[in-house]
N, C-alpha and C positions, 0 to 999 in steps of 0.2 A: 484269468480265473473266473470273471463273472461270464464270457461268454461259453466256458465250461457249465457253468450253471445254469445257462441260459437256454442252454442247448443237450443237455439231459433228458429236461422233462418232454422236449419236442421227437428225440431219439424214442425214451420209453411209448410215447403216444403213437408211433410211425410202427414198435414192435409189436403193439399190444392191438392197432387194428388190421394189419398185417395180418395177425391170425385169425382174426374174423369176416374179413374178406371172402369174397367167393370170386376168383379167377373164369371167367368165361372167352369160350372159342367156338366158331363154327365153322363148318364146312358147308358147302352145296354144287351139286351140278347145276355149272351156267347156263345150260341149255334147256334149262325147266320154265315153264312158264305157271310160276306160281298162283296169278292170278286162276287159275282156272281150277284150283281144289276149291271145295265148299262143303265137304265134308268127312269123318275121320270115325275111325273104331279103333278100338286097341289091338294090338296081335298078343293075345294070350299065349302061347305058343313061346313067343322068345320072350314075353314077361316073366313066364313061370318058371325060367332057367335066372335069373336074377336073382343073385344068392346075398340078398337080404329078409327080414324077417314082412311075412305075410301083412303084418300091420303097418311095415315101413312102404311096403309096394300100397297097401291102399292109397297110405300118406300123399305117395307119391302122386298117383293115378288122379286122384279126387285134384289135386294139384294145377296137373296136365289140363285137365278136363275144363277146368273153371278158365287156365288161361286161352285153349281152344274156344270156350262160348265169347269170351271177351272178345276174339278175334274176328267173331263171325261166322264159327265153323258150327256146324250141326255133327250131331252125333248119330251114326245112319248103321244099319244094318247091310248096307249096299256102298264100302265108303271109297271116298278117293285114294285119302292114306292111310295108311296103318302107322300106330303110332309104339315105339318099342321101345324098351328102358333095358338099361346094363349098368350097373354097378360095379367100382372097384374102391378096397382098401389099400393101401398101404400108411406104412407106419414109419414116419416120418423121428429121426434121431437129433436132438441138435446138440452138442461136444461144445460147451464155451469156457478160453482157459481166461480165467480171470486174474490178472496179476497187478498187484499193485506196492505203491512203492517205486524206488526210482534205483536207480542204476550209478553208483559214484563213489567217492571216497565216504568211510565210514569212520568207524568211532578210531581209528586211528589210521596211520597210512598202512596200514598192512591188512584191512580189510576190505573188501570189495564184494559189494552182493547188492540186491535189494531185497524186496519185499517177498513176501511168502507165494506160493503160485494156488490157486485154486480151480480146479474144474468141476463143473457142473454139466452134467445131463440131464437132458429132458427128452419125453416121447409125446407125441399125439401121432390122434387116426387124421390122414386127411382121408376123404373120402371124391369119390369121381363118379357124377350121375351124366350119363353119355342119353340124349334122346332123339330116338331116330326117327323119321316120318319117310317113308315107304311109299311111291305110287303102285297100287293096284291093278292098274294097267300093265304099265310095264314091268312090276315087277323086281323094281330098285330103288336105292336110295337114293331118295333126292334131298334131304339136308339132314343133318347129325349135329347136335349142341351138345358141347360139353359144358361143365361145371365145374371145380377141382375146388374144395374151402373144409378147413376143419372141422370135424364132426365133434358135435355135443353130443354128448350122456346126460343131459339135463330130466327135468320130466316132462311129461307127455306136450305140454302146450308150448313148450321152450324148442322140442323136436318138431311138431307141426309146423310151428312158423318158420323154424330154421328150414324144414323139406318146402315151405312155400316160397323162403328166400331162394332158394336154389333154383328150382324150377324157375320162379319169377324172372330173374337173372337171364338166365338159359333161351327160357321165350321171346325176350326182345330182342334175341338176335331174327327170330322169324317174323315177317318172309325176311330172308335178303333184299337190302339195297341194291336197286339198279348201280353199277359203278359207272361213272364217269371216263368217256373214252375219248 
């Protein structure tokens, strides 16, 4: 019984940052020789298809931007990459049947049950900010970060920081690590 107790609070603490997390992945073509970008501009063009709100793309962009200067990258009119955002929701359902109570002889032998059954539903947005970096040269992409973590409805400076967690997250996956062969 005590290691039930013991082990509650550690379950609740594993659910409840679970949904504050932010899941990150990336892709890249190996044959990129990253070192050699040094500078970036945004593509308007596939930003402006990103079906979030005008204020959330700045959010985002100002984001971007800050962790491109931290890397070393210039912001050029003439750039290496182009840097492109895509957005998805979905709405994630979680079904938990809560039963308790035990299973066994009851208040006489002719009864057999347990406890009542309880289900509980819950919804949230998780949301997915996908950023692409594009070379200009050729015309492809050469790395794509994902982000996958649940969206807040908080106010404005709880949303800022949450789109700078994401993005932040997202950008250490750039450049790629050379892999060990």
């Amino acid at each position: 019984m005590k290691t039930i107790k013991l082990l509650f609070p550690v379950v609740a603490l594993l659910l409840v940052t679970s949904c504050v997390s932010i899941r990150v992945a990336s892709d890249y073509d190996q044959q990129t020789d990253f070192n050699s970008y040094k500078t970036f501009a945004f593509y308007k063009t596939g930003i402006d298809q990103a079906e979030i709100s005008d204020l959330d793309k700045k959010r985002i962009l100002r984001s971007i931007e800050k962790e491109m200067l931290a890397k070393g990258f210039v912001k050029s009119d003439n750039p290496d990459l182009l840097v492109n955002i895509m957005t998805k929701a979905n709405k994630r359902i979680n079904i938990n049947n809560n039963a308790w109570g035990g299973w066994g002889w009851g208040i006489n032998p002719w009864f057999w049950g347990g406890g009542p059954m309880m289900n509980t539903v819950s919804t949230r947005t998780e949301g997915v900010l996908y950023i692409d970096l594009i070379d200009t040269k050729q015309k492809e992409l050469v790395w794509q970060g994902k982000g996958t973590g649940t969206l807040l409805r908080d106010d404005r400076e709880k949303k800022t920081e949450r789109i700078q967690k994401f993005v932040s997250e997202i950008m250490k996956e750039y450049p790629p690590m050379a892999e060990a062969r």
